[in-house]
Steps between C-alpha positions, in 0.01 A plus 500: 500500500615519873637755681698840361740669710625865467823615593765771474780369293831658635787546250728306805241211409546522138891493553484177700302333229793321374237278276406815348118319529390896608594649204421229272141525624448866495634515094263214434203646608595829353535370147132361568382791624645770285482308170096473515291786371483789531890485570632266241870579586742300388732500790823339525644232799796669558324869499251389775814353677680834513201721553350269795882551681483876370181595644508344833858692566305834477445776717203288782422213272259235629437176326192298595401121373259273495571157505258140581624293786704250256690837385360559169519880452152619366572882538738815598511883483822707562469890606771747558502837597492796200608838516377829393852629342760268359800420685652321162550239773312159390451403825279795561305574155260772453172475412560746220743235370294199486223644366619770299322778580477752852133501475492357849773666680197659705448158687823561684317807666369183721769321569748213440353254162578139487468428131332142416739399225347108440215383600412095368292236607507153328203417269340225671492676871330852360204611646501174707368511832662243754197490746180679527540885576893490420674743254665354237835430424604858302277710764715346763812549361430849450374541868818395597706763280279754606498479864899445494506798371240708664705360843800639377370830452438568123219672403382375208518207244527570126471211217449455145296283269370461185133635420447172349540302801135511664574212831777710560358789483194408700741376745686789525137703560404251764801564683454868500711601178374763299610580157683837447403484124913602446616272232864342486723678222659153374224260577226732376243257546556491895389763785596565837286385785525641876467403800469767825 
């Protein structure tokens, strides 16, 4: 398959993409990867146009991807930071209103959270190792997110998924996720995972 790189994806980067190639790639791979099971969301183009610019405008959002050497994008994640009381700003959302529910307002006793908000790897490079010993592409992307985040000073990492989604789930338990067994009030069939 050749070689993947991960790398930050700056929003000045994303501006100078006149092709709008970035973008295009990202909502691609998000309709894949979000209309499998256990998600089976019908998402829209334009939504996941919006919400891509939306979300990496936010209070310390970080945007990581993973791309092949020809520039084929095989996987991204996008974290910003959450807050513990809502500043009815949406550049700086609480965690009370994305998931809708205060249940983990005591994670703030530790810190700054960076809130994983998407998380996809393409199909055909999932659990995929590159060489012997090497993480695969979705460990390495999260790496990445995490220890941009642990450098600038946040305490923890806080993500959701559905309880149907077993490789993500082990994934997220490799890493060093553990789930807080608090359930999402819209998405009822997702819980919160955290990171210290």
């Amino acid at each position: 398959m050749g070689k993947i790189e991960v790398r930050r994806l700056s929003i000045e980067e994303l501006r100078a993409d006149l092709s709008g190639d970035l973008v295009e790639q990202w909502v691609a791979l998000t309709l894949i990867a979000f209309g499998e099971p256990p998600w089976n969301n019908n998402l829209r183009i334009l939504r996941l146009t919006l919400g891509i610019g939306i979300d990496i405008m936010r209070d310390n959002a970080r945007a990581f991807v993973a791309r092949t050497v020809s520039g084929r994008h095989v996987g991204h994640t996008l974290g910003y930071e959450v807050f513990r009381v809502s500043q009815r700003d949406p550049q700086k959302p609480s965690l009370e209103e994305i998931s809708g529910t205060n249940a983990m307002d005591y994670l703030f006793g530790k810190g700054r959270l960076l809130y994983i908000d998407t998380f996809a790897v393409h199909p055909g490079f999932r659990r995929m190792r590159l060489r012997t010993g090497e993480v695969g592409v979705g460990e390495r992307l999260a790496e990445a997110l995490i220890e941009s985040a642990r450098s600038d000073g946040f305490a923890g990492v806080i993500l959701r998924t559905d309880i149907r989604a077993d490789p993500a789930k082990k994934l997220y338990a490799k890493i060093g996720f553990r789930d807080l067994g608090i359930y999402d009030v819209e998405e009822t069939s997702r819980t919160y995972w955290y990171l210290e």
